[in-house]
C-alpha positions as CSV (number, residue, x, y, z in Angstrom):
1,X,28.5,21.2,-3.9
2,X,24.6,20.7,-4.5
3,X,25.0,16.9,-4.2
4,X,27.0,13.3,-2.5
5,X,28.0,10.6,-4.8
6,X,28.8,7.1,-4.7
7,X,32.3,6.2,-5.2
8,X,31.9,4.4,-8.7
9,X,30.1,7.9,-9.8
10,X,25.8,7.3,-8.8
11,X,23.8,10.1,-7.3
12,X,23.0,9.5,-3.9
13,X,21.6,12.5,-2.4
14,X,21.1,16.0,-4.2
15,X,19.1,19.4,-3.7
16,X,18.6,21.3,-7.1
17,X,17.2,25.1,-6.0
18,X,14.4,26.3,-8.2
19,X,15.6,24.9,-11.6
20,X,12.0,26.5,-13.6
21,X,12.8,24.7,-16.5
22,X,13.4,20.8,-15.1
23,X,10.1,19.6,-15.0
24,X,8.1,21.4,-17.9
25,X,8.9,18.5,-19.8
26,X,8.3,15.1,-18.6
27,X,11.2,13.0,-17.3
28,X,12.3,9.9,-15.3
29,X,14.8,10.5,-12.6
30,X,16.3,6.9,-11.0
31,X,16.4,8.4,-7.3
32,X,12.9,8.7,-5.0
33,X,12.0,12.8,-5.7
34,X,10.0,15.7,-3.7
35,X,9.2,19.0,-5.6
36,X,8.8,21.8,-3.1
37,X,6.6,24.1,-4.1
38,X,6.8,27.3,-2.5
39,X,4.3,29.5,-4.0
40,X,2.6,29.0,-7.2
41,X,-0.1,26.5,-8.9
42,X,-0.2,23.7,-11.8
43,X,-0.8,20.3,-12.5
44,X,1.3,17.8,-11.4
45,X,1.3,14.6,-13.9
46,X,2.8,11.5,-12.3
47,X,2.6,8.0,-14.8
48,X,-1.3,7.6,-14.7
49,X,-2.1,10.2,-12.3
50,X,-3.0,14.1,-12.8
51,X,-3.0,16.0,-9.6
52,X,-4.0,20.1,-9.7
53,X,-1.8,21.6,-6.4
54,X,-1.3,25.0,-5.5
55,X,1.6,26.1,-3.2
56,X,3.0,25.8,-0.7
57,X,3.2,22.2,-1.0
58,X,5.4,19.2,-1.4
59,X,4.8,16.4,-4.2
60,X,6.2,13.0,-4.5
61,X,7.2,10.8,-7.0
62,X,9.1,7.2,-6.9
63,X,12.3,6.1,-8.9
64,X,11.8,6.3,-13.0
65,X,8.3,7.7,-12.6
66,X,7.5,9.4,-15.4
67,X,6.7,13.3,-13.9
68,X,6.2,16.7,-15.5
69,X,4.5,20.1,-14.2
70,X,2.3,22.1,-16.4
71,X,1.9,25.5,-15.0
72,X,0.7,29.2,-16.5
73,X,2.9,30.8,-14.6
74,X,6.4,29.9,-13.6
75,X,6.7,28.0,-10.0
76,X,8.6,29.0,-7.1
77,X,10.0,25.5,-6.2
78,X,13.1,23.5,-5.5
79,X,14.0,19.6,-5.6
80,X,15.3,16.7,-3.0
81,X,16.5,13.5,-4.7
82,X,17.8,10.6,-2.9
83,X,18.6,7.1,-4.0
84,X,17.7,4.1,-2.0
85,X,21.4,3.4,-1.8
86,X,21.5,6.2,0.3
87,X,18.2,5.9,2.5
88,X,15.8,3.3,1.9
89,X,12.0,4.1,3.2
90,X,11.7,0.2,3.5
91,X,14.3,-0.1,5.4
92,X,13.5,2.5,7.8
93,X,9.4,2.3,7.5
94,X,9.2,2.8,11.1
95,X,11.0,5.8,11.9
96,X,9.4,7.3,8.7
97,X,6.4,6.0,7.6
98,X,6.4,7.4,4.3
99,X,6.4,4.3,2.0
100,X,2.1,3.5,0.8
101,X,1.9,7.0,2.6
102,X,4.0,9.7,0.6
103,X,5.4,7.3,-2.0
104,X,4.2,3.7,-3.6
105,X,0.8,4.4,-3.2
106,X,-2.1,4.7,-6.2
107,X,-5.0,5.8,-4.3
108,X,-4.5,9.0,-2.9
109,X,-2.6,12.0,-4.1
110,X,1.5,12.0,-3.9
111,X,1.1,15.3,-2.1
112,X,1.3,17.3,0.7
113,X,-0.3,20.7,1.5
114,X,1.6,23.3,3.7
115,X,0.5,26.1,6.1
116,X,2.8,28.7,6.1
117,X,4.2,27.8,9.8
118,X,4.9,24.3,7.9
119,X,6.6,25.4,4.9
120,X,8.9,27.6,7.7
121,X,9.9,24.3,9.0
122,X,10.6,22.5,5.8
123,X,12.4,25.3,4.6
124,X,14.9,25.3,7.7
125,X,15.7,21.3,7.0
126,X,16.4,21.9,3.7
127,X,18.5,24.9,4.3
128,X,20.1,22.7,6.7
129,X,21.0,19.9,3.8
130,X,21.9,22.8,1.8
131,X,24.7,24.2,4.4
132,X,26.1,20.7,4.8
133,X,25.7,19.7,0.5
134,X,27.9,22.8,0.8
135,X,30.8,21.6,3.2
136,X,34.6,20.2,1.2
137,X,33.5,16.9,3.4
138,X,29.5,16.7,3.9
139,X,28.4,13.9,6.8
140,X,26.1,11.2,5.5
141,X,25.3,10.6,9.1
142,X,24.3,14.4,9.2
143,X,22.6,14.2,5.9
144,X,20.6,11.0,6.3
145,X,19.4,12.4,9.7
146,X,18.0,15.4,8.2
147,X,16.4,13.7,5.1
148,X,14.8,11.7,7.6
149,X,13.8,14.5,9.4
150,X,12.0,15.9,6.4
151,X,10.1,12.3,5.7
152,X,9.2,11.5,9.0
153,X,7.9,15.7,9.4
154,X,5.8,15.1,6.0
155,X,4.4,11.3,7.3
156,X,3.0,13.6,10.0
157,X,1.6,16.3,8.0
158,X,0.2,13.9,5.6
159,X,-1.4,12.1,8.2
160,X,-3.0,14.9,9.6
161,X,-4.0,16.2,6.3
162,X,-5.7,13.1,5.4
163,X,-7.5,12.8,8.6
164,X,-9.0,16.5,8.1
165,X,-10.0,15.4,4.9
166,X,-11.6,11.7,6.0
167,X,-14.0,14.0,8.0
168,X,-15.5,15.9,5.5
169,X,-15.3,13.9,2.1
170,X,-18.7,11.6,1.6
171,X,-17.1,7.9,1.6
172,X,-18.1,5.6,-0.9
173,X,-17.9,2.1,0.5
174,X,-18.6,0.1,-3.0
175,X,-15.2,2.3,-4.4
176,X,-13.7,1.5,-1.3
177,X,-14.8,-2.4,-1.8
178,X,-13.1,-1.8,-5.2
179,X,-9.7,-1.0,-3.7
180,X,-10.0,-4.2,-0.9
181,X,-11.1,-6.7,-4.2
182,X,-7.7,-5.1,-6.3
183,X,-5.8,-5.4,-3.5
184,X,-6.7,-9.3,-3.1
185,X,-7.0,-10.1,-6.4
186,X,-4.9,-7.5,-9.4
187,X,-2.9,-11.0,-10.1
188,X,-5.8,-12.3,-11.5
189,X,-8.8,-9.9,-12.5
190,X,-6.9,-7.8,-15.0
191,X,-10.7,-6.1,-16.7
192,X,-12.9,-3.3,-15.4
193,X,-15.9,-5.4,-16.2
194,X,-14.4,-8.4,-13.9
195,X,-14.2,-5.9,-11.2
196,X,-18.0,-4.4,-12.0
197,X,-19.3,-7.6,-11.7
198,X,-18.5,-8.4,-8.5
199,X,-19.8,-5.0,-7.7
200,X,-23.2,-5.1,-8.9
201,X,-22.3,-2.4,-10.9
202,X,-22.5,-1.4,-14.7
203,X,-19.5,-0.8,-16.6
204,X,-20.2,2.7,-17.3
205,X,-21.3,3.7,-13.7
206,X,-18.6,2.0,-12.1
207,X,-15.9,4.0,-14.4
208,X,-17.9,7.0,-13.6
209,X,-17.5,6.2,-9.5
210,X,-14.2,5.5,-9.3
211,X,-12.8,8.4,-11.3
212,X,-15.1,11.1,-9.5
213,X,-13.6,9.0,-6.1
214,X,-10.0,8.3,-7.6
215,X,-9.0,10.3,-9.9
216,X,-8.3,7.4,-12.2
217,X,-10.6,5.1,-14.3
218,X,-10.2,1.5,-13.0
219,X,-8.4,0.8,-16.3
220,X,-5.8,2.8,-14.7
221,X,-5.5,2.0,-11.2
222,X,-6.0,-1.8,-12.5
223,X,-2.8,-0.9,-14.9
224,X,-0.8,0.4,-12.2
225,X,-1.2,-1.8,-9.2
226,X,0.3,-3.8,-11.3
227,X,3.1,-2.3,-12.7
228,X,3.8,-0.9,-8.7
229,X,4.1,-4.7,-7.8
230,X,6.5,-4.9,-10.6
231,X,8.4,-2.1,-9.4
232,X,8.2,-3.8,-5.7
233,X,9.3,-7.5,-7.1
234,X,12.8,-5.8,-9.0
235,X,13.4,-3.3,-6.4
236,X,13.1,-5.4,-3.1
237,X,14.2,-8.8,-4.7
238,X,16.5,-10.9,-6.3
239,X,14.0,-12.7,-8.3
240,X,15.1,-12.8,-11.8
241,X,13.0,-11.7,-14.5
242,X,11.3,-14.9,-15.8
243,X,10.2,-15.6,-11.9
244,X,9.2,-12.0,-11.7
245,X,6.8,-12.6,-14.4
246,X,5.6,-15.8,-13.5
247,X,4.5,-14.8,-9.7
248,X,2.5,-12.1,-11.5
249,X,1.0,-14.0,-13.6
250,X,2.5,-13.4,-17.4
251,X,2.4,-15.6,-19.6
252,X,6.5,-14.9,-20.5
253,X,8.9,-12.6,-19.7
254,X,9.2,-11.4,-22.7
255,X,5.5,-10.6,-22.5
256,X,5.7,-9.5,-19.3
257,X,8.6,-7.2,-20.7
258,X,6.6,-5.6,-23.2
259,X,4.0,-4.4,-21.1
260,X,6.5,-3.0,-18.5
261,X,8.0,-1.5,-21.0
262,X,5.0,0.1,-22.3
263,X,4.2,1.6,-19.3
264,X,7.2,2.5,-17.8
265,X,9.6,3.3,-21.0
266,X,11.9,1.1,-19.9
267,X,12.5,-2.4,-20.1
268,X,12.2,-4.2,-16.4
269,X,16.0,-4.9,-16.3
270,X,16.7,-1.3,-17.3
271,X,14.4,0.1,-14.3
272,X,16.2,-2.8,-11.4
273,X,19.9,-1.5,-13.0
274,X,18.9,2.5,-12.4
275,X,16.9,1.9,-9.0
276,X,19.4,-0.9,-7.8
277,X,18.0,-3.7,-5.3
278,X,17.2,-2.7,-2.1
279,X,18.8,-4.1,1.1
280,X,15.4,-5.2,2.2
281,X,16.1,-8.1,-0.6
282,X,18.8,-9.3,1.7
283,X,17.0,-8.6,5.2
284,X,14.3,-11.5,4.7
285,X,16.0,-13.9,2.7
């Protein structure tokens, strides 16, 4: 056995061992996903985002992202799913920290670079969930404490790898104005040009900026902060899908629909019945 399942048939938890062929072509998976890379180098595409990586390394992607690897040669790599049904980050923020750090976040890489003493480590957890997958009667006590384990381990490494990085990159305060005015106000100011103005900035040096700081023209991160507060409002709620639209400011749902839809391949009712709604939508109620 490679993977648990929920009584009426849904993945819940599953470790697929250096499957070469899964990801050379893009493809949506409903559960929360980490690629571990153990040797190798590519380009990891993840909805707006391109991210070059070399191993060993781990790379993250959320529930129905659209993901795919390009690669010269083939990758050395296997893959963790788990549903929220199973193990829900924001749920558990604390003990993790891995939601706006490793996942649901559109500023900095979904990635984490490995030494080899750290890839050692990652290895033995998920040999670990690979014994138990194995057992006639695996533990989901056993198996949720060792995929939290292996988030709350890469939370840490992340966190060290971005401070490393903090003190060496140059840091551009108007970009990171940028990401405070989206933050406050992506409901609203849906233009680059909106977002330039308020900057002081010309169109075409502000695109310029933000992709040389990003990674992503401000068309894109504009585009996806919104469709991640989508994703939030029919994950973590039990709005319905005319209020959904109407807190973010669409003129419709059916509007609203479209552009998910667009953006996503798949329509926002589609994307709450794979992902399911969290138990956080319950919690605060």
């Amino acid at each position: 056995m490679t993977q648990i399942s929920s009584t009426d048939g849904n993945l819940l938890l599953r470790l697929l061992r250096a499957e070469a062929e899964l990801l050379k072509k893009p493809i949506q998976f409903s559960e929360y996903t980490v690629i571990i890379v153990s040797e190798g180098q590519g380009t990891f595409y993840a909805d707006f985002g391109r991210f070059d990586f070399k191993g060993p390394i781990l790379l993250f992607a959320t529930p129905m992202q659209l993901i795919y690897i390009e690669t010269e040669i083939p990758l050395s790599y296997d893959v963790l799913h788990f549903h929220s049904d199973f193990y829900c980050i924001e749920y558990h923020r604390e003990e993790v920290a891995c939601n706006g750090l490793l996942f649901n976040n559109i500023y900095i890489a979904p990635s984490v670079s490995l030494t080899p003493s750290e890839k050692s480590g990652f290895t033995q957890i998920t040999d670990q969930i690979a014994g138990e997958l194995a057992l006639a009667s695996p533990s989901d006590i056993v198996l949720k404490s060792l995929l939290q384990l292996f988030l709350a381990r890469s939370s840490q490494v992340k966190n060290k790898e971005m401070e490393t990085t903090a003190s060496v990159m140059i840091r551009d305060t108007e970009m990171e104005h940028f990401k405070e005015l989206l933050e406050a106000r992506f409901l609203e100011l849906r233009k680059p040009s909106d977002y330039a103005g308020l900057l002081r900035m010309t169109p075409n040096n502000f695109t310029k900026r933000c992709t040389r700081y990003f990674r992503k023209t401000p068309s894109q991160l504009i585009t996806e902060r919104l469709i991640l507060e989508a994703k939030k409002e029919l994950h973590l709620t039990r709005k319905s899908i005319k209020e959904i639209a109407y807190a973010l400011n669409f003129e419709d749902e059916f509007y609203f629909s479209r552009v998910f839809k667009k953006q996503t391949n798949e329509s926002p009712q589609s994307f709450r019945d794979k992902t399911g709604i969290s138990i956080v939508a319950d919690l605060y109620r």
